[in-house]
C-alpha angles and dihedrals in degrees: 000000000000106000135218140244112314103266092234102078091041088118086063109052097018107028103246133085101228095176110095112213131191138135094241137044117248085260092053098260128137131262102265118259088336126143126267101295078216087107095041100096133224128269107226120179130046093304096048088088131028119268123279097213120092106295092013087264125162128295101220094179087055092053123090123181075240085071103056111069091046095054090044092060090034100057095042084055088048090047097051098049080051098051085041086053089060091051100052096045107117089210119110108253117267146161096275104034092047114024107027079040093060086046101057098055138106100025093153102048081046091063104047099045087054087058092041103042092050095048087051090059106031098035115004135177140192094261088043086060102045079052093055091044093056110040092039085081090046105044081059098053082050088052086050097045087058103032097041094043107129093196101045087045082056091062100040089050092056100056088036084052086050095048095104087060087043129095097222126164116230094259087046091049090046093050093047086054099041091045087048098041092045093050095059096042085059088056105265081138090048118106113249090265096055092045097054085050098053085044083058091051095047093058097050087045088060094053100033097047087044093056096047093054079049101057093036087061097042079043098061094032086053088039101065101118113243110220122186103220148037093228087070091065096059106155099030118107124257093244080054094051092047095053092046083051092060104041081059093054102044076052087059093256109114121183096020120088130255133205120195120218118233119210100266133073095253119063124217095227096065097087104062089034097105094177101087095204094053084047097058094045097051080047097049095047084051091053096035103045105109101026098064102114091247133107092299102044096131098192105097089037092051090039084063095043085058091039088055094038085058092054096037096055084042093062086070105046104261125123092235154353095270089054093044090035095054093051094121092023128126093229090037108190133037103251085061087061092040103047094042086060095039097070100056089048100090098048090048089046086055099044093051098066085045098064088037091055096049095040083055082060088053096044085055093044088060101044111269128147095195144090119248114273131184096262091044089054105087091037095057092033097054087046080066099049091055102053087044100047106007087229115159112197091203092056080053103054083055095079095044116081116169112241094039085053088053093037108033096029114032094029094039098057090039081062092050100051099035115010102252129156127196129201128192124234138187097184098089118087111234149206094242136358099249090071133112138201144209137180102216112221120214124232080261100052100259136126109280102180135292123269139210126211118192106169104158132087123246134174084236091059129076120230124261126066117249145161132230145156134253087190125019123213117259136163087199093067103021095247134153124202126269105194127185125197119202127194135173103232116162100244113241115241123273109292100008126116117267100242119169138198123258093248090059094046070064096048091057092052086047108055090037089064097069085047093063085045089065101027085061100053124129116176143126099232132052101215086062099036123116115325088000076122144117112305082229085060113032090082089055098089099034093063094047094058088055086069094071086061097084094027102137089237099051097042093063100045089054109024101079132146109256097215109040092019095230119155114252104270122251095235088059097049076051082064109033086056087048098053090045088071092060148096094023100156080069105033108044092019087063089059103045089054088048092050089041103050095047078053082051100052087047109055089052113121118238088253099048082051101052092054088067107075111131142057094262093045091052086049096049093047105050092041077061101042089059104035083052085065088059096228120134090257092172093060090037114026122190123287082242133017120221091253090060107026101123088167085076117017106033103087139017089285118339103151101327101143083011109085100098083069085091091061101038089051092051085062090056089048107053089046090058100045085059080056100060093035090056092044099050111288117235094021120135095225083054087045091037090050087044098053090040093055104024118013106046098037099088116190095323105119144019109286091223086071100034087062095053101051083057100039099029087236159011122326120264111214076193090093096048099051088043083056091043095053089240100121130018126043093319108157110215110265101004084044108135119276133122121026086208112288094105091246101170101042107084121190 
């Protein structure tokens, strides 16, 4: 199998340190073969020990802004005793005194960047960001002091040289790869020159990349458009209006409207605008937002990441960032990608000027005397929804509230296909008060973990929705997993029922997915543990888990009105299913030109980088880069434009030529949904065989394989294009896609 990042400068490039360090072994032993801890120096402050609390998760009530700089320093000090301390030893290199060494350090720096990287995307401040403007530089210069280490490569490839004469289980033998290939990805075989370059770059791509995640943020907080009257809002609810209402006033502006921008291009709120002008402008500050000439104008910034990405991936010897970038990826190189994409591009293309055409009849229908835009699509497609389906996405949001969703939907499907049980608790401090937590409960009865859940938007939040841990499993260090999902729900007024979208009831099954990803995990070693996988396969599980959304059984456990309590009829689950098959041009063809144009910016030379360098030239490229697709960009613009794409330009790596991992694990998905399907559906031997060949292995063997032990072969891309309405009898704007999980529409 082709492995990932070293684990150790995951803090770096993820946010978030997965190596464990200490001096001991959970047991008290010592550290095998490894030199006098005597050197190794001593951890003071809230991060220098695990937590005490269940889980040894945090102890938010413990931790101050004024913590977090000092345990930073101190735990790169405390790493880098502990990785000296694998040099000097006299001992030859082996398995134990080396490996399983590496991977034990840094435990305390591992701690404290799990804390800091969540609050600074889930509840930020001022002093939160100068820190991370700050240590970001520095945490690389850590990584590169590990990964580019001549004499601590030497060590690791001699053991990695040894591994035939070795007994080795299979999770030993992965990690030894993973460490040694990682290793050399990050430059070990690179001659001192090249190494102090990439170190250079390193360093520019922290703080760049940083910046860039800053000033998107401050881009879409700054970018809510502020409207004067009420009459403006006309089709909006009144919950909605008097959320708009107070926005404006927490922004000083009491008495005027105000309409917060989400992270993609299209906002939730232009269906049910039925002033057109109020609708383009909400539209143009979403795609504007970050290309306006002022302080968070991202171009330039984004033009030198791109720049950096090219050298860097010169100065070993690929032609560009995407090739350098899919060396222990699923898919591996980028034609795979490519090609994989390429092939779905004509029938969108064609499809998209069918939907436009037919939305420009309906325009006329109802009046109008214009030509579909992008911020007339989902008014006029969800007109014809309606008539078609008389589906009224308002009745629909009655019979999703929030907490039975969570509780009743997504947990209780969890219980049906693997025999969880999850129990609220109140006695565990948090990071904000919006925050909920579970104990999860295993198929035995025993403690599984302890999970987070963060659902509502916030200025201090960034956009999106994610998973990540607190604690990670590992056997190593007897450790069971603390995970946390965030979402970006607007917070029903004070005293209102919660009620969410649909594609948010997707949302939920979808980020709990990669919960269960991680909740399910069962390996020795952290950096392999749960969704330590593949970024073209750490979606996987995540989408499947969208299909029981819309299971028979669980939708009407969940789905209930929540005033008269009355289960969601079965004609409007008829129609739900059948709307979810509908408006692909927009809805999947936003996603392809997202996942093509960060393939676009990263296949790009050094010296074809480095000709784009200011804000036209960003604009020119990437308006080539998507006419060239041949897709109607102007009626369907991408998902994300290049100024605020953070997938791919708000850390060190992230997804940049890895976009497309939305759409290749889509693939995966949809065959697998026609495996559960075929074998039964919600039944607990389908959700045990699930967990035992695909949830709980980790990163510890090729996918390919891992896919066939649960599917019994290889994957079919057949079943996504049929649901895509790409291949089959799909007819143009109602053609076959979603039922109903919001798969295809990545956050």
């Amino acid at each position: 199998m082709k492995s990932r990042i070293l684990a150790t400068t995951a803090p770096l490039v993820l946010g978030t340190a997965l190596l464990a360090g200490c001096t001991t072994t959970p047991g008290g032993e010592p550290m095998a073969e490894v030199a006098s801890a005597a050197a190794i120096p001593q951890g003071t402050g809230y991060f220098a020990s695990d937590s005490t609390l269940p889980f040894k998760t945090p102890d938010f009530s413990k931790i101050s802004e004024d913590d977090y700089t000092p345990a930073f320093e101190q735990g790169m000090a405390i790493q880098k005793a502990e990785i000296q301390a694998i040099i000097d030893n006299p001992a030859a290199p082996t398995f134990s005194n080396t490996i399983v060494a590496l991977e034990k350090s840094g435990r305390m720096l591992g701690r404290v960047s799990r804390v800091f990287y969540a609050l600074t995307g889930q509840n930020t401040t001022d002093r939160l960001d100068a820190i991370d403007e700050e240590i970001s530089p520095k945490l690389t210069a850590h990584g590169d002091f590990i990964t580019l280490n001549p004499a601590l490569f030497a060590r690791v490839k001699a053991v990695y040289d040894n591994r035939a004469a070795m007994a080795m289980t299979v999770e030993d033998a992965t990690l030894l790869e993973d460490t040694y290939e990682g290793m050399v990805h990050a430059g070990a075989m690179l001659n001192d020159n090249q190494r102090e370059r990439v170190k250079a770059i390193n360093s520019q791509l922290s703080t760049l990349t940083t910046s860039f995640s800053q000033q998107v943020r401050d881009a879409t907080v700054d970018g809510a458009l502020i409207v004067d009257s009420r009459a403006q809002l006309a089709g909006l609810s009144a919950g909605e209006i008097q959320s708009a209402a107070d926005l404006a006033a927490e922004k000083g502006m009491p008495g005027k409207f105000a309409l917060a921008l989400q992270n993609t291009t299209q906002q939730p709120l232009l269906p049910s605008l039925e002033n057109r002008e109020v609708r383009e402008q909400l539209f143009m500050n979403s795609y504007h937002r970050a290309d306006k000439g002022d302080a968070n104008d991202t171009r330039v910034l984004l033009a030198k990441i791109a720049t950096l990405r090219a050298e860097k991936a010169a100065l070993f010897g690929a032609p560009d960032w995407a090739t350098y970038a899919m060396w222990d990826r699923m898919a591996e190189n980028p034609k795979t990608a490519l090609d994989f994409m390429g092939q779905m591009v004509p029938a969108l293309a064609a499809t998209q000027r069918r939907e436009a055409a037919m939305l420009n009849q309906a325009i006329k229908a109802d009046g109008g005397d214009f030509a579909v835009k992008p911020w007339d699509w989902y008014r006029y497609a969800d007109k014809v929804k309606q008539q078609r389906y008389q589906l009224d996405d308002n009745e629909v949001m009655q019979y999703f509230q929030l907490d039975k969703v969570l509780e009743d939907g997504v947990f209780y499907a969890a219980g049906k296909l693997y025999g969880l049980r999850f129990q609220r608790r109140t006695d565990l401090p948090v990071y904000h008060p919006d925050v909920w937590t579970y104990t999860v409960f295993d198929r035995d009865g025993s403690e599984l973990g302890l999970f987070y859940f963060d659902p509502y938007q916030r200025p201090s939040k960034r956009g999106g929705a994610w998973m990540s841990n607190f604690v990670d499993q590992s056997k190593l260090w007897n450790t069971k997993p603390v995970i946390y999902n965030v979402l970006n729900i607007p917070k029903a007024p004070e005293g209102e029922v919660q009620l969410v979208s649909f594609d948010n009831v997707g949302t939920l099954f979808h980020e709990f997915g990669h919960a269960l990803h991680g909740f399910f995990a069962n390996q020795q070693y952290e950096s392999l543990s749960g969704t330590a996988v593949a970024r073209d396969f750490v979606e996987y599980p995540s989408q499947v888990n969208e299909m029981w959304a819309t299971y028979p059984e669980v939708l009407s456990n969940y789905a209930k009105h929540h005033e008269t309590g009355e289960t969601i009829p079965q004609a409007l689950i008829d129609k739900m299913e059948a709307a979810g098959k509908f408006n692909q041009g927009y809805d999947f063809g936003e996603v392809v030109e997202a996942a093509l144009l960060d393939m676009k910016w990263h296949a790009l030379s050094p010296q074809q980088a480095a000709a784009i360098d200011t804000p036209e030239e960003v604009d020119a490229f990437e308006r080539k880069s998507l006419t060239d697709l041949g897709l109607e960009i102007d009626l369907v613009p991408p998902r994300y434009r290049s100024s605020y794409f953070n997938h791919i330009f708000s850390n060190p790596t992230g997804y940049s030529s890895g976009y497309y991992s939305y759409l290749w694990t889509e693939m995966l998905d949809r065959d697998s949904r026609k495996w559960f399907m075929d074998n039964g559906g919600l039944t607990r031997a389908n959700g045990d065989h699930y967990r035992k060949t695909v949830l709980s292995t980790g990163g510890t063997m090729d996918y390919f394989k891992m896919f066939q032990n649960f599917a019994g072969r290889q994957p079919d891309v057949t079943p996504m294009l049929e649901a895509r309405g790409l291949i089959g009898n799909a007819d143009a704007i109602d053609g076959t896609s979603d039922d109903g999980g919001g798969a295809g529409a990545p956050n």
